[in-house]
matplotlib code that plots the C-alpha trace (Angstrom):
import matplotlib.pyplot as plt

x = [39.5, 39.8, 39.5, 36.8, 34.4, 35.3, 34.2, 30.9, 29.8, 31.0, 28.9, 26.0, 26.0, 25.7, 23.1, 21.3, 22.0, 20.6, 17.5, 17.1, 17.2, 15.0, 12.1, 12.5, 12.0, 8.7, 7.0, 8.0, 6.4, 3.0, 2.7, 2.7, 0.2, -2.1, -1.9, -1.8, -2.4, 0.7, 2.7, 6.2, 9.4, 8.0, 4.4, 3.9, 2.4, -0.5, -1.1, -0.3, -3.0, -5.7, -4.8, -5.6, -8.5, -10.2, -9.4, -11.1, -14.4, -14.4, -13.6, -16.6, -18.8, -17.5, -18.6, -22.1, -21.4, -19.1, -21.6, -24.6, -22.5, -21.3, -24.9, -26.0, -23.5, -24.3, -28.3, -28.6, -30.3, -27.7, -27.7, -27.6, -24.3, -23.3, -23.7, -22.5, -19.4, -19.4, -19.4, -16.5, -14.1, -15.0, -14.7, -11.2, -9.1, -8.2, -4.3, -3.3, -1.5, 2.3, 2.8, 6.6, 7.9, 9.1, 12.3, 13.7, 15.5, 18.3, 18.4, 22.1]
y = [24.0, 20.3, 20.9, 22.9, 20.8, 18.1, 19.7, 20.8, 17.7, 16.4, 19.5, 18.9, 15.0, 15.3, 17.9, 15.3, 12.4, 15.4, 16.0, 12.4, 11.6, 14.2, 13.4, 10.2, 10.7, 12.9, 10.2, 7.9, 10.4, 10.8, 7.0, 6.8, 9.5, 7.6, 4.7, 5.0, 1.9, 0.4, 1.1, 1.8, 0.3, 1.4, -0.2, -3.2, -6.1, -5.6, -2.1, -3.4, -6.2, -3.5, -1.9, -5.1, -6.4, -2.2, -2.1, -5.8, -4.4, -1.3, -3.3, -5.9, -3.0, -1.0, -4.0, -4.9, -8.4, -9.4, -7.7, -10.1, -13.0, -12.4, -11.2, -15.0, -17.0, -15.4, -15.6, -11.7, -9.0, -7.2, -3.9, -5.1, -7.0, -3.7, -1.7, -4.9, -4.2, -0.4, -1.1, -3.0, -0.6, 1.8, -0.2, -0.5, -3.3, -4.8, -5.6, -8.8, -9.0, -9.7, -13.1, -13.0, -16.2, -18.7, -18.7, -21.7, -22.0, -24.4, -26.1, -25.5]
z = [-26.6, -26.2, -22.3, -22.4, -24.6, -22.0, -18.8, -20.5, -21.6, -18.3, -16.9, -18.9, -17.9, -14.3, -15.0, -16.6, -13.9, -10.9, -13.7, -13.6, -10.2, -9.2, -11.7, -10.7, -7.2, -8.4, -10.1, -7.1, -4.8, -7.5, -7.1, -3.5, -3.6, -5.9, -4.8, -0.5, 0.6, -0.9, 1.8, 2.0, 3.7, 7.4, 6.9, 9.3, 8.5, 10.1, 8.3, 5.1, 5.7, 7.1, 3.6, 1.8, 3.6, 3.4, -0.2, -0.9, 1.0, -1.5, -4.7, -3.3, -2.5, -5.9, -8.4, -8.5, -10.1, -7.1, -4.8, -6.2, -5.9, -2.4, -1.1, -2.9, -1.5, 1.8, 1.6, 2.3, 0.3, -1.6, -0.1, 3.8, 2.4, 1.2, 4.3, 6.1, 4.1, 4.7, 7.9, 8.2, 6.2, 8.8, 12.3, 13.4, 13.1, 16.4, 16.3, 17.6, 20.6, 20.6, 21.8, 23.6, 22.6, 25.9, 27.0, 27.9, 31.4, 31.9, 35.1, 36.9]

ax = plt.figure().add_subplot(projection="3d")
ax.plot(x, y, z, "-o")
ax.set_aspect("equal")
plt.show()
């Protein structure tokens, strides 16, 4: 009897760990969803900085405070700074060339 209480709590245990693990990975999976530009462990450093600068234009463009203050500091009507913005979210990024670092030759 002893025995058998053991492997079902030992059976109900892992349950829980696989249970665990699994909902775990769900949430992980909502979040990524939520939030896109984050990234993951593949994203470059360029994309994660495309992601960054894009998301900076929305919040700019999303807040009318922050849009007033940009369109003063820049001496522009407020909504020509907005589409100004708009259109910058939407053109490409250009990525920079990779520079091949010099190799250095020694002289036999």
């Amino acid at each position: 009897m002893v025995f058998y209480d053991l492997v079902l709590m030992l059976h109900e245990k892992l349950t829980h760990e696989k249970a665990d693990k699994l909902r775990a990975q769900q949430q992980l999976e909502q979040l990524k969803a939520r939030h896109v530009g984050t990234g993951d462990g593949d994203t470059t450093k360029f994309e994660f900085a495309s992601n960054v600068l894009r998301d900076t234009y929305a919040s700019m463009i999303g807040h009318p405070s922050l849009l007033r203050y940009t369109a003063l500091a820049m001496g522009e009507p407020r909504e020509k700074v907005r589409n100004m913005l708009i259109e910058k979210m939407a053109a490409p990024l250009v990525k920079p060339a990779t520079e091949e670092k010099p190799t250095v030759q020694e002289d036999d």
